[in-house]
Structure formats: structure tokens, C-alpha cells
N, C-alpha and C positions, 0 to 999 in steps of 0.2 A: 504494500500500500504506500502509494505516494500523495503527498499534499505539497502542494504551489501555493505560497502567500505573497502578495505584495503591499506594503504598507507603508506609506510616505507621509510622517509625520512631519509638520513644520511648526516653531513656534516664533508666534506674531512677534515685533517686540513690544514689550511693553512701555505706553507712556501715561501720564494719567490721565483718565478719563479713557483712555483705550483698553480696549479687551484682546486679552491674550488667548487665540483658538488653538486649539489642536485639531489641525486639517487631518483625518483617515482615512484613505478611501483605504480596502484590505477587500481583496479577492481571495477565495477562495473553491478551487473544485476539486472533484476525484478523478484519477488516473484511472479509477475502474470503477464498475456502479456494484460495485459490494457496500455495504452499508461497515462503518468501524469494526463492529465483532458481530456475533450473533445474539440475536437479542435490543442491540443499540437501535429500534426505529422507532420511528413516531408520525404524528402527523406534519407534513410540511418536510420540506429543504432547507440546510444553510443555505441563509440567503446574503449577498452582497453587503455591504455595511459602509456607509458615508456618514460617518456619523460627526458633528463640530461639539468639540465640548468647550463652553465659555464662561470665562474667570473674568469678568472685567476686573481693573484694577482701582482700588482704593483710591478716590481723587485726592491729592495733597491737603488740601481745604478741609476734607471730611476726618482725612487721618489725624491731622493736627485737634480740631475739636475731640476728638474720642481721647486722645492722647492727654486733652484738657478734662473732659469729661470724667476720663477712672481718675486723673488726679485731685479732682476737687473732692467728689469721691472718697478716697484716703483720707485727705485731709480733715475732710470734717468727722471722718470717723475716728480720726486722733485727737482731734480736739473735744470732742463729745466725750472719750475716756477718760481724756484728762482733766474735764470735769468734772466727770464722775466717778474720779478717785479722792475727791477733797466730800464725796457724800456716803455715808455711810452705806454699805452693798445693799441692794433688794435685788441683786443678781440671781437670780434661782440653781446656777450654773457654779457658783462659787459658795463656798462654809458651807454646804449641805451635810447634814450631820451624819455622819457614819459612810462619808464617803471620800472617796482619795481625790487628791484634783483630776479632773478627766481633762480640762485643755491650759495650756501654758498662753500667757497675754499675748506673744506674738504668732505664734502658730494658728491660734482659731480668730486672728482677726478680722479675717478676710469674710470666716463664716458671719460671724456677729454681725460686721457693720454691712456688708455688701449682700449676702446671700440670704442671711435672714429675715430683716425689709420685707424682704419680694420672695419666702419662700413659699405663699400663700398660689406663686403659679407654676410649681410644682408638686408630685404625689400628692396630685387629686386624685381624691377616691373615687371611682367609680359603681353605680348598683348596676349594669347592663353586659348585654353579650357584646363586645367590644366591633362592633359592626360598621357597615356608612356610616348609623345615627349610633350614640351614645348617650347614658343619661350619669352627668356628675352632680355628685354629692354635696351639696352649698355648705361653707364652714365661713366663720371668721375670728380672728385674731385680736384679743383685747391687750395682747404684750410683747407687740412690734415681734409676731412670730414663734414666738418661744413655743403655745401653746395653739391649739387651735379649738371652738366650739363648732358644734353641728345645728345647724337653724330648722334642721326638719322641713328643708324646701330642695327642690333639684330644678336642673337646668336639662331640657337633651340639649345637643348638640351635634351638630356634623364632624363625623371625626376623622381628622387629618392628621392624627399624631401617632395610630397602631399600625405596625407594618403587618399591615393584612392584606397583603398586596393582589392575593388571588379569592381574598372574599372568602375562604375558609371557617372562618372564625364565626363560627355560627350554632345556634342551639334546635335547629332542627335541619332535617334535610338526612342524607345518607349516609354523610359520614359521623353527625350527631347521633344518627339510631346504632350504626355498627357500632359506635365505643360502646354506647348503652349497654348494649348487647353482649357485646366482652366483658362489659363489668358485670354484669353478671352471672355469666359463665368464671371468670380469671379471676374477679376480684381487684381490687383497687390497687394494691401494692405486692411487690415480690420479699420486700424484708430480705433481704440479701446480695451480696455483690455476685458480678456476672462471674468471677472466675469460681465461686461456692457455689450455690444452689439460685441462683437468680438468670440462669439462660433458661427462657423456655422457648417452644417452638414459636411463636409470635414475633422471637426475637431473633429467630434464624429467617423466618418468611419475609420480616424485612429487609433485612442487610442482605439477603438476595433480592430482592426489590429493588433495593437503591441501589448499587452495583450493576444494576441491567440496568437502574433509569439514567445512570449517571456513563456509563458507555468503562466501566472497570470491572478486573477480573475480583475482586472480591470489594467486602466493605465491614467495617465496625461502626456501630452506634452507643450512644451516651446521652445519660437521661439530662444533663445539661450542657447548651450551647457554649456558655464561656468558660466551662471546665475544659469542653472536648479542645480548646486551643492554649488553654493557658496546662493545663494537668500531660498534654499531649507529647507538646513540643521538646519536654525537654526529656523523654523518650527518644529523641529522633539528634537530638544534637547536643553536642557538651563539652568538656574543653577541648581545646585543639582545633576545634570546627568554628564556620565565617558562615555569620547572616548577614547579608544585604536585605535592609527590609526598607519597602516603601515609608516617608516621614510621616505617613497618612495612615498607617494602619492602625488599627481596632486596642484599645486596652486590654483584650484579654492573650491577642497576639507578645505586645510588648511584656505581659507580664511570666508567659510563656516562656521567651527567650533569654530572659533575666532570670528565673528559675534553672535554666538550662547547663546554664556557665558556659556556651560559646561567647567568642564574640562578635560582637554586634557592629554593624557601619549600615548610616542610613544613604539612601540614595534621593532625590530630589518626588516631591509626587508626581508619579507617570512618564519621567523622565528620562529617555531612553538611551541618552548622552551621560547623561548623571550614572544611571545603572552600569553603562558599561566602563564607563571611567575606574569605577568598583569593581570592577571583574578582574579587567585588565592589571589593575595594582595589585588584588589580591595574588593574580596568578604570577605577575613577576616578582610581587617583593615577598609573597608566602608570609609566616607567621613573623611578628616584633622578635627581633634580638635573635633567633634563631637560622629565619629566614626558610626552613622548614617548609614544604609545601601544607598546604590547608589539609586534615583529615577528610573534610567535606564542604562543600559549600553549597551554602542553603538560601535562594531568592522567596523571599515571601511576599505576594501581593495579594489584595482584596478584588473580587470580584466588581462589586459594586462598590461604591465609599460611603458611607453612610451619613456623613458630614459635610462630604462635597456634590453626594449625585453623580460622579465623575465614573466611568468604566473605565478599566485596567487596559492599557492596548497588550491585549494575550497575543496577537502572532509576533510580534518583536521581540517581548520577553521569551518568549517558546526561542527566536532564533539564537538570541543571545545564549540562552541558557544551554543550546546545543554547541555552539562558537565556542565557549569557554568551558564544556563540560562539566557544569552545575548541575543541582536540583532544585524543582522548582515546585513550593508550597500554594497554594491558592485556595486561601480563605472565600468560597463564594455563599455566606450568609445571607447575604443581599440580592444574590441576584439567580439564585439557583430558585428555579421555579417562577424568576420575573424577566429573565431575560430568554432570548433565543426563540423561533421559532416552534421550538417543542417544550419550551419551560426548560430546557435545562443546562442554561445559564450561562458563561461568559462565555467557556465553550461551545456550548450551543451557536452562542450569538456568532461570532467569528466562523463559525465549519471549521473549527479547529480539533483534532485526533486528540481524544480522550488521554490516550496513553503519552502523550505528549507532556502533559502537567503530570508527576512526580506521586502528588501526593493532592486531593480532592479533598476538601474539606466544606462540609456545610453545615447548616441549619436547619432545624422543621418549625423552629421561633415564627416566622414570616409566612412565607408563601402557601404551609400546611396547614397554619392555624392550631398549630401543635408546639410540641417541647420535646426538647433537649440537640443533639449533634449528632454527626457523622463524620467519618475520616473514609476513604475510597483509593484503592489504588490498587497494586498488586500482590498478588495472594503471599510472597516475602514479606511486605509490608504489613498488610494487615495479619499476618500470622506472629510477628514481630510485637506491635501495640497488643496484640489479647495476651500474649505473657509481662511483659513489660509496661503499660501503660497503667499510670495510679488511676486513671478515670474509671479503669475495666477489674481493678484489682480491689480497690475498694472504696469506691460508691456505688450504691443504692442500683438496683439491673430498674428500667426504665418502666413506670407503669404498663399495663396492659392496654388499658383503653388509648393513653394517651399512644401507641402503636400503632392502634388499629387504627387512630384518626390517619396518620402519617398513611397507613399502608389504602387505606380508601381513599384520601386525596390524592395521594401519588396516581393511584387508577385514574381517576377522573383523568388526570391532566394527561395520562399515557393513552385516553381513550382506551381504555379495557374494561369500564362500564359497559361499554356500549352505546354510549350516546355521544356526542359532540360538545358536551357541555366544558368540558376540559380547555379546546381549541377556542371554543368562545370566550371566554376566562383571557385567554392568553392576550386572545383582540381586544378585548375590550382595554384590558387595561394598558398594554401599547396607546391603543385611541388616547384615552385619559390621558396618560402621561405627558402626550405632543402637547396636548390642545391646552394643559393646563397650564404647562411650561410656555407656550408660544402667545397665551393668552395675558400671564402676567407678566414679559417683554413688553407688551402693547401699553402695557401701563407706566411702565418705564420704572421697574422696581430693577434692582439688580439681581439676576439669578444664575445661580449655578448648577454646573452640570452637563450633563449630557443627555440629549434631547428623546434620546429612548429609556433614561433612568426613571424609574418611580420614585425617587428620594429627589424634591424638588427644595433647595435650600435661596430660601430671602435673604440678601444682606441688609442689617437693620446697625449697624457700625457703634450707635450710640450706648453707654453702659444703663440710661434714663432708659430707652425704646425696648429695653427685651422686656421687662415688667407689662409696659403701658402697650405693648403690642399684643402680649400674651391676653391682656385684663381687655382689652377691645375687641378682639376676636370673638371671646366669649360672650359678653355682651350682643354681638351679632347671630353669636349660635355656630360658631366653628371653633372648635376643639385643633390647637397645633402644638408643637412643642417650641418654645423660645431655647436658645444656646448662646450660650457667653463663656469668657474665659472664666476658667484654663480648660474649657474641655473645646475650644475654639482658639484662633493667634487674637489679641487682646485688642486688634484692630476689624475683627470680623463677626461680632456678634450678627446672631440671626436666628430665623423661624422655619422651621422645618415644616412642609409638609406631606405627609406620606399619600401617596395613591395610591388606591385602592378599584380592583375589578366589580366589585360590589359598588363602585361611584355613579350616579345617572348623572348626565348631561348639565340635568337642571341642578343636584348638587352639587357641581361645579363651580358652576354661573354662580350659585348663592357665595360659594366661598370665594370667586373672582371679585365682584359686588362688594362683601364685605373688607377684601384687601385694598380694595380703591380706594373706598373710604378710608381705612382705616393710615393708609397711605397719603391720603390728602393730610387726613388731622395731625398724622406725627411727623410728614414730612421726608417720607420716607423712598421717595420717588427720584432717587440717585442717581440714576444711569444716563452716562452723557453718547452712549451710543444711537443714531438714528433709531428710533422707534418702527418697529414692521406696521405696513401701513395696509389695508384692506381686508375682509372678514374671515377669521380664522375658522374653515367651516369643521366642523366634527367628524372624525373621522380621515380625515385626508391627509396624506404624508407633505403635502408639497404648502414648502412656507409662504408667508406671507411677504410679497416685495420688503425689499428695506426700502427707509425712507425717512426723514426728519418730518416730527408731528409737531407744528408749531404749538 
């Protein structure tokens, strides 16, 4: 089996107010009409991929206020302490009796004066199946936070913040009755790890499942997602051994590889100059002080980004990784079951050879409407993790029900039901994803990403607007998630919206509607790019002219 890629990345330069694209066109065909291995089909073809992923850049003007902004920020939240160090504490946090100090004055500052405030717009509770619509739980705060009350009133909402990407997440339908169904047969928990008495056939029928859905000779599963990368990794590499890891991956990645004890060099995001600049020194200069060549070398990229919306360019990384004789790890959490043609995910997306990527790692978080992880690759590989990985060795073997959800959505989407509802899933929310992304351009907000991602991210810059962006939404009846630093660069706060196949048309439009507004009030309408000018119709891949909207 042979595969042909061509892939001509360029990147724009940056100036402000200009946007930096990552130009892709990436061909790919088969030398023969055999399908990857036996078992690897589905509905549809890799298909061709143009895809522009767009970063505008920070305008100077905007940076410099933010930069004002966290520092005033600070400041008042230093001079607030230091007058209320001359008051006697009514700190709840401090003298509590029969307890040790739980935070030091400089370390939980950041919580106290900045996060606290405004922790009332995050972990909202929710009483609803986490669907389109959602209904939260109304509370409020009488002690800037500390504490919160329940008012015994709810809001629904549109929900933009669950990565439910294929609309799984749901309390009836077929894959609600099959878990049903298992829990009553299986019972709810297995009480024991998989290498004791916690494999049962459930859990063999899947990891054959996912192994044929995902185009590898075998596969291991894990009852949670940011264990299977963090408990995983450091199974696979340890001293002596070099990750090259994308600056953009996942916490539960970085915290993998820091358990691991190899070492670590990051490469620029999506970088494909930056990556091999990394290869290249690794392979001539081999290990510090020794000079020794590498025991292994390990690339780790995400499928999807979850931060930035942003798709991995998988055929360059693949060539690289073949050029300098790497491995190559890929995180697709995000996009296994939201990207590709057949749902299954970056590779999918590109027509890129299963066997090509090292080591397949996902999620049933998202797209299944399920829990926990997977690892995929080759039967060395996965026969390697079930004796040696702490994931398999001792936690908890994965509920039943929550299985069966996994093993009944995987069908839908593989069409092994027998109906089409899988491939319709896949369109719809490709559709969404364009029209939602192309539709808040026209409003001239700043967005990131990539134009086929379901992880559509607003830049909102100011450290005032994640609060007041977060509290306006709701107000309107759309549910999103606001991000600020550190879990963002301290000049990039923003709002996340996840899409969702379960989305209609018209709840779109409400949540486009509501961003306008809520875009006028805070001011939020940054982008000094030409604005796409003519009606973004629903459904259709082809953009809208650019053009300056006075």
C-alpha cells in the first residue's frame, strides 16, 4: 500500500491587525482500491482538504490595554490586602480552628482577588441531560465568592459549552435504552482493576470495536480520559528518551510527560519548520553532555486543539516523523468522531494510513456522549500498556453501561445500525460548524481556528470581558464557557463555543443574535480584517466574498 500526500503550508507574516493563515491544500489517494486493512470502511471517501486556519493577530492598541487591564487588576488587589491587614480577619480561609493553613498570601493570590470575583461563571450546576438546550441551576454569592446560595429558580439555556459534538448525550433514544439494558443485566460497577477480575466480555467487544473503527490492529481502553494520557505516557517513554510536543497540547499530555522522566523540547503550534528544527538537532546533537543518540523519540500532537479550534497538519508531521525516524503520538480527543468523512478523525480527515500515526489515542468524553479513553495501535503496543500501564493495572475496569453507550454510538456512526442516522450526525454538524464560524466573521469578532473545527474560540483580550461576556450570554439564554489566563497567553482571553450535531439552524441564529449584541455592549468586535460580505447560506461549503463592511 502506497499513499501520495502533498501539503504546502505557508505562513502569512504577521502584522497587527493582520491575520496569520495556514494555507493547506493536502491531496491524498490510493495506489490500489483496497481499503487500509480489513474491516477499516465506512460510509464516504477521504476526501481532498483546503482547509485556512486563522489567528489574527493581537492589535498593539488592544494588547497594551489588556496588559493595563491584568495590571490594574493586581494592583488593586494588593492594595485591598493591605488594607485589610490593618483589620482584624473575617477571612473564612484563615484561623479556622483545627485546621493547618491550606494557602500561603502569595500563592493563592491570584485565586482570591482575580478568580474569585467572577467564580460565580464557572461550575454551574446543572439539573438537565447536557443536550442543544440545558437547564442551570441559579445560585448567588453574599461573600465576593467564597460561598454560594441556591435561589430555587433555573435558567434553560442553549448550550454551547459541552463537547457533544455528535449529539450523543442524550436520555432516550438507543443508545440510552442499550446502557439501560446493561445495567441491568452487568450492573453498574466492576469493583476491580482490569489486570484482576475487572475484564469482562463488554470490554473485549469494545477494544475490538474501536480498533476496526479507528483503522488498528489492536486497542486498550480506560475508564478515564485524562488518566489514559497522563497514567499512559510515561509507560511509553522515560529517561534517555526526547518528546517534541506541540506548545499547545492538552494538561493531561504535559503532565504525562513530566511523570515520564524523558525529556521534553516544545516545538512552535502547528509548526512545521519549528518541528523539524527539533528533529534535526535532536538527531545531530543526540543527548546533553553525552551526545549519545536518543533511546526514542517521541512527537506528540492533538488532533483537534481545544483552545484554539486549530487541526494538526497530520500529513507533514507523518513525513517528518518518517524523514527523521520518530514516533509519532496523537492525542485525537477532539476530533475522533468530529472530524473526517466517516467520524474518525484527523486521520480520517486527511486519507491518511492508520498505521502511519505510532500510537492513536482518544476519547468517548465528546463525540460518544460517554466516558473514559483509548490508546490504538499495534498489537506490540497494546500488549505492552495491558502489562505495564498504571491506568490498566490499577484503576477501576470501566463501567458497563457507560461501554455499551460507547459500543452503540460507535455503530450509529459506523452505520451498523442500519440506518443513516450516523452519516447524518457527521453532516450536520460539519454544516454547523462552517456557518457558525463564517457567520460570527461577519460580525467582525475575532475567531479562531479552523473552518471545519467544532471548537469555535472568540477573542475577548480584556481581563473585565471574560466575567461580563460569560454573565451576558446567559442572560440571553446561551450557555458558553469564558477562558482567561493561565489556562490561555494573558493577552488572549476568550469564549469558547462548542458545536454541537444536535444544533438547528435556528439555534444558531439565536446564539449569533445574542453574540452581536452582546459584542456591541462590550465592545468586542476587534477584527480589523475585511468583513465576508453576502448571505452565509446553510449548508454550503463555498465562502462568502471578502470585502470591507463599512
Amino acid at each position: 500500500m502506497a499513499i501520495t500526500s502533498t501539503c504546502n503550508c505557508k505562513l502569512a507574516p504577521g502584522q497587527n491587525g493582520k491575520s496569520k493563515h495556514a494555507h493547506c491544500s493536502t491531496e491524498s489517494h490510493f495506489t490500489d482500491k483496497q481499503t487500509f486493512q480489513e474491516g477499516y470502511e465506512g460510509i464516504g471517501k477521504p476526501r481532498n482538504r483546503n482547509g485556512i486556519e486563522s489567528f489574527e493577530e493581537v492589535p498593539m492598541s488592544v494588547a497594551l490595554l489588556t496588559y493595563m487591564g491584568w495590571g490594574i487588576v493586581i494592583l488593586i488587589g494588593y492594595v485591598k490586602e493591605f488594607l485589610l491587614s490593618f483589620v482584624p480577619s473575617q477571612n473564612p480561609e484563615k484561623n479556622r480552628e483545627g485546621y493547618a493553613p491550606l494557602y500561603s498570601s502569595f500563592e493563592s493570590f491570584y485565586t482570591r482577588n482575580v478568580y474569585r470575583p467572577i467564580r460565580d461563571c464557572w461550575n454551574r450546576p446543572i439539573c438537565s441531560v447536557p443536550g442543544a438546550e440545558l437547564v442551570l441551576k441559579d445560585r448567588v454569592t453574599h461573600d465576593n465568592g467564597w460561598t454560594f446560595s441556591f435561589t430555587n429558580t433555573f435558567t434553560k439555556c442553549l448550550n454551547m459549552g459541552s463537547y457533544n459534538y455528535l449529539g450523543f448525550a442524550e436520555c432516550e433514544g438507543p443508545c440510552a435504552t442499550a446502557a439501560q439494558k446493561t445495567t441491568h443485566s452487568l450492573g453498574l460497577g466492576v469493583c476491580s482493576p482490569r489486570q484482576e477480575l475487572g475484564t469482562m466480555a463488554i470490554h473485549k467487544e469494545l477494544e475490538t470495536l474501536v480498533a476496526r473503527f479507528v483503522g488498528a490492529e489492536d486497542a486498550i481502553t480506560f475508564g478515564m480520559g485524562f488518566a489514559t494520557n497522563a497514567l499512559n505516557l510515561p509507560s511509553l517513554v522515560s529517561k534517555g528518551c526526547l518528546v517534541i510536543s506541540d506548545e499547545n497540547n492538552h494538561a493531561s499530555l504535559i503532565l504525562g510527560l513530566r511523570l515520564s522522566g524523558a525529556t521534553i523540547r516544545v516545538f512552535k503550534h502547528n509548526n512545521m519548520k519549528s518541528l523539524e528544527a527539533k528533529l534535526r538537532e535532536a538527531v545531530v546533537q543526540g543527548q546533553p553532555r553525552t551526545y549519545r543518540p536518543w533511546r526514542k523519540i517521541l512527537i506528540v500532537a492533538e488532533g483537534v486543539y481545544s483552545m484554539e479550534g486549530s487541526i494538526v497538519n497530520l500529513p507533514e508531521i507523518i513525513a517528518l516523523k518518517k524523514k527523521y525516524k520518530a514516533y509519532l503520538y496523537l492525542d485525537e480527543a477532539h476530533s475522533i468522531g468530529a472530524l473526517g468523512p466517516r467520524g474518525r478523525g484527523a486521520v480520517d480527515y486527511f486519507g491518511c494510513d492508520p498505521k502511519d500515526v505510532d500510537i492513536l489515542m482518544g476519547t468517548f468524553t465528546k463525540s460518544f456522549g460517554s466516558a473514559g479513553g483509548y490508546i490504538a495501535g499495534s498489537k506490540k503496543l497494546i500488549n505492552h500498556l495491558r502489562i505495564n500501564s498504571h491506568a490498566n493495572c490499577y484503576a477501576t475496569a470501566m463501567s458497563p453501561p457507560v461501554a455499551q453507550q460507547i459500543i452503540s454510538s460507535m455503530r450509529i456512526i459506523m452505520g451498523e445500525d442500519g440506518t443513516d442516522e450516523g452519516q447524518r450526525r457527521l453532516v450536520q454538524l460539519s454544516r454547523n460548524s462552517r456557518y457558525f464560524r463564517q457567520k460570527l466573521r461577519q460580525l467582525g469578532l475575532i475567531v479562531y481556528g479552523n473552518d471545519d473545527s467544532p471548537v469555535v474560540p472568540v477573542l475577548l483580550f480584556m481581563p473585565a470581558k471574560i466575567a461580563a461576556t460569560s454573565r451576558e450570554l446567559i442572560k440571553r439564554g446561551v450557555a458558553s464557557v469564558s477562558v482567561g489566563f493561565p489556562a490561555t497567553r494573558i493577552t488572549e482571553s476568550r469564549s469558547r463555543f462548542c458545536i454541537s450535531a444536535s444544533h438547528t439552524k435556528e439555534m444558531l441564529d439565536k446564539a449569533i443574535e445574542a453574540m452581536d449584541e452582546v459584542g456591541d455592549l462590550l465592545r468586542l468586535k476587534y477584527s480589523r480584517l475585511p468583513r465576508p460580505i453576502g448571505p452565509v447560506i446553510y449548508g454550503e461549503d463555498k465562502k462568502p466574498q471578502q470585502d470591507q463592511v463599512d
